[in-house]
Backbone bond lengths (Angstrom), bond angles and torsions (degrees), N, CA, C in turn:
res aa  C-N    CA-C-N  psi(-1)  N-CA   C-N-CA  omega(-1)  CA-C   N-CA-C  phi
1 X - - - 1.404 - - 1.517 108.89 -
2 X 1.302 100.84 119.59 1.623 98.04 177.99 1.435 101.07 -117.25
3 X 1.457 103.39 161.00 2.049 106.34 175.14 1.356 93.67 -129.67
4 X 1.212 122.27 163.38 1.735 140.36 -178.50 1.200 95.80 -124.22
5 X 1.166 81.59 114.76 2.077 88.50 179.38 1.728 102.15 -99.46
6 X 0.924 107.97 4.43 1.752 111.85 172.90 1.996 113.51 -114.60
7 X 1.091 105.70 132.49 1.456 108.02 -159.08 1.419 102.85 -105.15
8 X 1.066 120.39 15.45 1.778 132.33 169.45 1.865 101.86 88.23
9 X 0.593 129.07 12.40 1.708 134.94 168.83 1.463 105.32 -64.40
10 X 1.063 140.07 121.80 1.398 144.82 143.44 1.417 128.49 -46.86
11 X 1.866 89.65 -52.27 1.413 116.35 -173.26 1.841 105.41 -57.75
12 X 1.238 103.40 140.16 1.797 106.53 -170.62 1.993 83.82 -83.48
13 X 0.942 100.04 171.08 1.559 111.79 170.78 1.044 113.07 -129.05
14 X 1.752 118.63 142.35 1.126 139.60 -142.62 1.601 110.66 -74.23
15 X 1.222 129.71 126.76 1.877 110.59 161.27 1.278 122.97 -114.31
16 X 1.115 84.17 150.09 1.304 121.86 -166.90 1.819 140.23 -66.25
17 X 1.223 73.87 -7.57 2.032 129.36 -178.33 1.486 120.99 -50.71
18 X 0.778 141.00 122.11 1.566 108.10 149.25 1.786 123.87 -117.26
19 X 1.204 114.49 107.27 1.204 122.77 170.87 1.965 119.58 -22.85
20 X 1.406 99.06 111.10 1.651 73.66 -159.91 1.815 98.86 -109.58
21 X 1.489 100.37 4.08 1.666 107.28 -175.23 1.775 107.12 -63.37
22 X 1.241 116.51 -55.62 1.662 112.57 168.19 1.462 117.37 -41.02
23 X 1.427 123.11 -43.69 1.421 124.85 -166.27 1.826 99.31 -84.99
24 X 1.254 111.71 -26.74 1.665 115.32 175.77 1.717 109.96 -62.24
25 X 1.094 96.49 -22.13 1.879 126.64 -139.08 1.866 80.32 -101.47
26 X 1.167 133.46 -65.02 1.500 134.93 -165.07 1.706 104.02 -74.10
27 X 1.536 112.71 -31.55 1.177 105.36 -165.67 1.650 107.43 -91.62
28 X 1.418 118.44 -27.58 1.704 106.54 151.50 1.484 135.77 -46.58
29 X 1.520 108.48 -50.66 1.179 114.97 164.40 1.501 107.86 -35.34
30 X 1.684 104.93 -71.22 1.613 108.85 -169.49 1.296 120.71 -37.81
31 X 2.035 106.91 -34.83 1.396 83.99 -158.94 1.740 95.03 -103.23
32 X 1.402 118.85 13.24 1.257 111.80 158.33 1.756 116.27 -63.88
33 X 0.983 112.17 -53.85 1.394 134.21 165.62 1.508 118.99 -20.63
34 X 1.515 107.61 -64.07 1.506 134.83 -176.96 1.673 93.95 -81.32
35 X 1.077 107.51 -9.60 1.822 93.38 -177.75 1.461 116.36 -104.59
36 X 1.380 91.31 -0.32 1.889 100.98 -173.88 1.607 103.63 -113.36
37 X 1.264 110.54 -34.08 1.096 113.99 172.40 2.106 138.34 -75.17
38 X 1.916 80.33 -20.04 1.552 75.78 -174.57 1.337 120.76 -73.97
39 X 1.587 125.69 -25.18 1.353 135.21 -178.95 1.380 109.58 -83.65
40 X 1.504 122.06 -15.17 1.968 115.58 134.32 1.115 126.10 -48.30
41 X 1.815 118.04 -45.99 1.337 104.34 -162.28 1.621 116.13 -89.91
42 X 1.371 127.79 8.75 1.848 151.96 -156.24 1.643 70.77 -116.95
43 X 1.974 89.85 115.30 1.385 110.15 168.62 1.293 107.91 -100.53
44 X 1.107 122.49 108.90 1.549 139.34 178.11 1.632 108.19 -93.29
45 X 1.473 101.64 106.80 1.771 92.28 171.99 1.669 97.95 -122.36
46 X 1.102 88.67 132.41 1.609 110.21 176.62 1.659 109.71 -93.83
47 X 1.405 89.32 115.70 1.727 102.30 -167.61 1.691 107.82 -108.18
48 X 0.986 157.66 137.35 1.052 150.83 163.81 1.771 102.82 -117.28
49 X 1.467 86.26 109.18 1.361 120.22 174.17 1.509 111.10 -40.72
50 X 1.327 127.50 142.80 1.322 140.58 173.39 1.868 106.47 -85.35
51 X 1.359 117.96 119.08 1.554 114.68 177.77 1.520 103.81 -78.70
52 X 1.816 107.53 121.40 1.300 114.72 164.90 1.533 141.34 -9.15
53 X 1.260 145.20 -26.78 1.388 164.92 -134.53 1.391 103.96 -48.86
54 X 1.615 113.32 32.26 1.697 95.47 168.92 1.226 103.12 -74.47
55 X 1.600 107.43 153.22 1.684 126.52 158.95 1.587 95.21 -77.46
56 X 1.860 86.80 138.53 1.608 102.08 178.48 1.389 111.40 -55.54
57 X 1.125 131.13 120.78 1.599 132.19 144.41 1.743 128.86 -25.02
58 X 1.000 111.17 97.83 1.608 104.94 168.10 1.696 116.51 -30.29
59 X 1.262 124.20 125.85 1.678 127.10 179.57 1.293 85.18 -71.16
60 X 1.378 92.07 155.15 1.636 106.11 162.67 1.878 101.80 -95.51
61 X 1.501 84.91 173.56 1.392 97.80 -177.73 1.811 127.69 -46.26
62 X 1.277 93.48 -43.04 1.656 118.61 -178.41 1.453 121.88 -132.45
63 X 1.226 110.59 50.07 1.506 92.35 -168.20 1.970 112.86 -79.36
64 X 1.375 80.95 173.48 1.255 99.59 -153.39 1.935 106.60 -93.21
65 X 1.203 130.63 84.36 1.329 140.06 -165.00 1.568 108.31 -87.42
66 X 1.510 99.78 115.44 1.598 91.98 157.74 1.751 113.98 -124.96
67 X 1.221 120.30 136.88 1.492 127.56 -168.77 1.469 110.44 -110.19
68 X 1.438 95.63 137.22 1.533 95.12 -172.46 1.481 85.26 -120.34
69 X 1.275 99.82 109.92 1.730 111.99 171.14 1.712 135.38 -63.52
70 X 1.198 144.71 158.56 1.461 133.97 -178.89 1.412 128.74 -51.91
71 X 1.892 93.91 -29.90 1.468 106.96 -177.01 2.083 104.28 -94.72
72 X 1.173 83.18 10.26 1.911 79.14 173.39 1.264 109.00 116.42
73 X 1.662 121.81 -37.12 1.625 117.82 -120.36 1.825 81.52 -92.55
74 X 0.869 124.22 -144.23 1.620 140.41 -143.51 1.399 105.47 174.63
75 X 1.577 103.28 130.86 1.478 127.02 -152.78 1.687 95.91 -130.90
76 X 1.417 138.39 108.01 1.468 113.15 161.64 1.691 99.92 -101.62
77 X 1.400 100.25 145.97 1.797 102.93 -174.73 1.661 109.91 46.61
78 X 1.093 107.09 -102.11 1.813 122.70 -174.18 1.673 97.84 -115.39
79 X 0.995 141.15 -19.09 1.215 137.76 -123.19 2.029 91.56 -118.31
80 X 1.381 143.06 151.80 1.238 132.36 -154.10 1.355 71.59 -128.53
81 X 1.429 138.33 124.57 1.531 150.71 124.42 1.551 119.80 -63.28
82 X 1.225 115.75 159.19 1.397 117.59 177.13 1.976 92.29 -113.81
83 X 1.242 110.51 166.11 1.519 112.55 -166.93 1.501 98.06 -87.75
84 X 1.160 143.39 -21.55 1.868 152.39 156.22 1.565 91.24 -42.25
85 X 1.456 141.49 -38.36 1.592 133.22 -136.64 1.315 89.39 -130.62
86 X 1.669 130.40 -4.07 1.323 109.19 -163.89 1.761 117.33 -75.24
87 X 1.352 101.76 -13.71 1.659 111.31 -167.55 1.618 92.24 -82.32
88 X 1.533 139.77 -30.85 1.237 135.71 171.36 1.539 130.52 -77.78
89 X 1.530 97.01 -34.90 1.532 103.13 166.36 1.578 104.95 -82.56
90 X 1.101 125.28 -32.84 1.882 108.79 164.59 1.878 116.73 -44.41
91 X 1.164 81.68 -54.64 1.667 88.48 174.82 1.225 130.91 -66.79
92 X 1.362 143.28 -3.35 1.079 163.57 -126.92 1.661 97.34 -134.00
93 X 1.597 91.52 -68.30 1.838 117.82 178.98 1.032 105.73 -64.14
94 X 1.476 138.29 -47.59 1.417 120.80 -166.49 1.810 92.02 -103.92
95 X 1.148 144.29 -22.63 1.598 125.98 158.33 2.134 82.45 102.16
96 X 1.246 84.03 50.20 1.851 82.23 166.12 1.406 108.86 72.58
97 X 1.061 141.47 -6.80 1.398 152.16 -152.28 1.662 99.66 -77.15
98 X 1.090 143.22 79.66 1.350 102.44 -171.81 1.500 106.02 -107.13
99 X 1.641 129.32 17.50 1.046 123.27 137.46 1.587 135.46 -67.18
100 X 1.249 113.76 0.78 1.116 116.17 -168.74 2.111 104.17 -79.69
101 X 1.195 101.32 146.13 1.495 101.98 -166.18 1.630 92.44 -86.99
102 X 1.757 103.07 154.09 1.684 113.02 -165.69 1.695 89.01 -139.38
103 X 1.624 86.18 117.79 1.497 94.11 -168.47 2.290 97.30 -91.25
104 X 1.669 102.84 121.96 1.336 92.33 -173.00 1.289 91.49 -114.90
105 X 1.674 89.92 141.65 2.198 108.19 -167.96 1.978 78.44 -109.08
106 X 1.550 109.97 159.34 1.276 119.46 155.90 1.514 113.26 -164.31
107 X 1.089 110.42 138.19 1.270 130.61 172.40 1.339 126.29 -16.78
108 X 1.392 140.29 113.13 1.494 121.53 -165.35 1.932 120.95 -71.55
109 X 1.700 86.27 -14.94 2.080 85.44 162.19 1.369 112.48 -100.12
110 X 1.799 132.74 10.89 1.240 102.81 164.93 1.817 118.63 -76.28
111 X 1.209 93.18 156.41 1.781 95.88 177.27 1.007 95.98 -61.52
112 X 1.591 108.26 171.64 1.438 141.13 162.32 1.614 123.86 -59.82
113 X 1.322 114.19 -51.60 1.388 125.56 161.58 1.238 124.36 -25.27
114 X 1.790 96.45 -61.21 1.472 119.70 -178.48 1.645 115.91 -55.50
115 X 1.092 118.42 -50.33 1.476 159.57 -170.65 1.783 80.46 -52.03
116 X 1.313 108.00 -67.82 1.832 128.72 -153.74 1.773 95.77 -70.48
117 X 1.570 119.47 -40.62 1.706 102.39 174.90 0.814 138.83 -107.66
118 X 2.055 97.11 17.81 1.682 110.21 151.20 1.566 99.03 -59.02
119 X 1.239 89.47 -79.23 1.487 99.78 -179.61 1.568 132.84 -10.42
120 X 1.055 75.48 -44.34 1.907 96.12 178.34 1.452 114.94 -72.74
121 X 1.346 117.35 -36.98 1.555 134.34 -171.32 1.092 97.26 -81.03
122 X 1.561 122.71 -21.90 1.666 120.04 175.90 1.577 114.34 -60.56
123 X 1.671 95.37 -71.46 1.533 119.20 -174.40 1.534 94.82 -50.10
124 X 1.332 125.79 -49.94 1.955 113.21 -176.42 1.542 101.40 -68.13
125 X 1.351 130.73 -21.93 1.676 118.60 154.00 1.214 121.94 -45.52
126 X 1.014 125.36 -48.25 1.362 140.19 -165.93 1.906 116.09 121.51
127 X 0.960 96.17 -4.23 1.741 103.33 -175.04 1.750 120.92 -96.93
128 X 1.246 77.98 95.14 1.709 93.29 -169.76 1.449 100.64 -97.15
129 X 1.359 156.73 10.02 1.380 145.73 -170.73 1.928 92.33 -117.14
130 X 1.253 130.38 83.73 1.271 129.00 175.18 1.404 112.94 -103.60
131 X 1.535 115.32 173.10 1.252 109.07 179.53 1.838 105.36 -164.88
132 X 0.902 93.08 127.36 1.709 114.37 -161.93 1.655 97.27 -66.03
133 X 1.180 147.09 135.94 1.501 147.70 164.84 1.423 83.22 -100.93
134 X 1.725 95.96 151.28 1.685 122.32 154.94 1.368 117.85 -151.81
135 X 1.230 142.70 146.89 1.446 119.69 156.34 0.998 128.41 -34.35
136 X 1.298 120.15 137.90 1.627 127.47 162.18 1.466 101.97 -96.67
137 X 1.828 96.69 125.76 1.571 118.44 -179.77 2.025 100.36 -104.88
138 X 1.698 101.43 126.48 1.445 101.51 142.83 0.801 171.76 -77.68
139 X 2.062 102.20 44.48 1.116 127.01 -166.04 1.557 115.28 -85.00
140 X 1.403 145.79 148.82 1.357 122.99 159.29 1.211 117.49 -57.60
141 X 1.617 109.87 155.22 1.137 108.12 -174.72 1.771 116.39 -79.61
């Protein structure tokens, strides 16, 4: 007993398949590629920072302190302002002055943000001459 497993067709028949070793095959390459290349394309500039070395500034006689505390709130001199009142109690304290420089202290855990719309509430006061307080360390410079 014999069987013919071929039905007289020449024609090959189509599959249905898809070969997936070439596409396995392009996408290693790729990600060899992307793996050598990405820590080329991350611009790393190495800056070495300049150490602070200002000489302390002489205080003035009266200066004018506003504190931005840990819990948020706002301090002018001794006195607790709310940030709605700060453009009136500026004016009040410095007597219309609005050149007069406003030394602002803040908390070393308030954010930055926070820090940035004091700031901001200043300059829409009118008081653009500010000045950042920090400790002075006796370290060499």
């Amino acid at each position: 007993m014999s069987v013919r497993l071929d039905h007289g067709d020449d024609d090959l028949a189509e599959m249905h398949e898809i070969n997936v070793t070439p596409f396995i095959d392009v996408i290693l390459v790729l990600l060899i590629i992307f793996m050598i290349a990405a820590p080329l394309a991350t611009v790393d500039i190495s800056v070495d920072l300049p150490i602070a070395n200002a000489q302390p500034q002489k205080r003035p006689d009266q200066p004018l302190f506003l504190t931005l505390k840990s819990d948020l709130s706002l301090v002018l001199g001794d006195l607790p302002v709310s940030p709605e009142h700060l453009g009136a109690a500026l004016s009040e304290a410095s007597e219309g002055d609005k050149q007069r420089r406003v030394y602002l202290r803040a908390d070393k855990t308030v954010a930055y943000g926070e820090l940035m719309q004091v700031m901001n509430e200043l300059r829409s006061a009118g008081y653009l001459k500010l000045a950042l307080v920090g400790l002075e360390t006796d370290a060499p410079p």
